[in-house]
Phi, psi and omega in degrees: 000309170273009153322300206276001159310310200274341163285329154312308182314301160327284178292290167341241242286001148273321143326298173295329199289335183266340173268319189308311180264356155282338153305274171303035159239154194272134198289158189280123117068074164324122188326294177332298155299344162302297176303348183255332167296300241248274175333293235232043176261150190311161193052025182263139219289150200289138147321293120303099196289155202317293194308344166314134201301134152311133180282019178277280175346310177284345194311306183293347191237044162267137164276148178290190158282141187210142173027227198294333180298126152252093207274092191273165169274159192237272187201154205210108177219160173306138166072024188189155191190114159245179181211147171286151162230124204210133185237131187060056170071007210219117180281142161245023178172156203232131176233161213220139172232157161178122169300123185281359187278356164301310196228058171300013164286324203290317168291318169307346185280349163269005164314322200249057167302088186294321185225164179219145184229149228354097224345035187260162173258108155279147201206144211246140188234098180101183152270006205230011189214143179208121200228134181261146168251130179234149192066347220040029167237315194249114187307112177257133145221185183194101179274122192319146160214017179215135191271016154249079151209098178267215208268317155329278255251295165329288171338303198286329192272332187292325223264002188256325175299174175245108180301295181284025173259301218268337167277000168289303197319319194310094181259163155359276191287359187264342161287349177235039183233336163301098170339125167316326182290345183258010184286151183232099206281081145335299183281343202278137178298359184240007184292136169320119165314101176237127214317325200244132173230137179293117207258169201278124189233125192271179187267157166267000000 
């Protein structure tokens, strides 16, 4: 009889002792925290490369507010610098600078560029964005967030930045941190044809 008392006692309290420490053990490594662990362990590649443009920099050559538009700073980090575009109280459209030299997929995409616009190549990403490459480093873009800011309106908006200030930026060492393979010689006598080019439009 007190055997068997004292083994009921026995088993309870291996039990808790067995819920107690399951409890207190540390749950394992969320895939994420695997991937954020991984990304940011020594020598794993920088989010933003060191030669990247300061997004401060780009701040002067965004267009101002014109007629019903009013043009807020958005966000601003190295290699990257936005804006708001905002009418009647409701943004309809968000414009962008941003160095490729962080993300050089971003600039391939303008190889295969069908049009140029004051003679640089632009290309519509979606339906809702339309974007030029200058130098072959720096992404001007423009995005729709209201479906009356059509694509005539992106255009009208690139042509509002000051394009030729921001090709001033391109030097010597910052033109020789671009792959050859992503250079896109526009200007060059072996340069592609490319059929349609856009003529300067205003926005509505």
């Amino acid at each position: 009889m007190i055997s068997a008392r004292w083994l009921r006692i026995f088993i309870l309290t291996f039990f808790c002792l067995l819920l107690f420490v399951t409890a207190c053990a540390s749950n394992p490594p969320s895939r994420y925290s695997q991937i954020q662990k991984e990304t940011t362990r020594r020598g794993a590649p920088p989010a933003v490369v060191k030669t990247a443009e300061q997004g401060s920099t780009f701040n002067k050559f965004f267009p101002g507010s014109t007629g019903t538009y009013n043009v807020i700073p958005a966000q601003e980090k190295k290699g990257f610098a936005e804006y708001k575009v905002n009418k009647d109280g409701k943004t309809v459209a968000m414009l962008s600078i941003s160095d490729t030299l962080s993300v050089p997929a971003a600039a391939a995409k303008y190889k295969n560029s069908t049009e140029v616009l004051a003679n640089y190549p632009i290309i519509d990403q979606g339906n809702t964005a339309t974007g030029l490459l200058i130098s072959d480093r720096y992404q001007v873009k423009v995005l729709s967030r209201d479906p009356s800011f059509t694509r005539d309106d992106r255009v009208a908006w690139l042509q509002k930045f000051d394009l030729r200030g921001l090709a001033k930026l391109e030097s010597t060492t910052a033109s020789s941190n671009v792959p050859q393979s992503l250079k896109i010689p526009v200007n060059s006598n072996s340069a592609p044809k490319l059929p349609r080019v856009l003529s300067p439009q205003p926005a509505t």
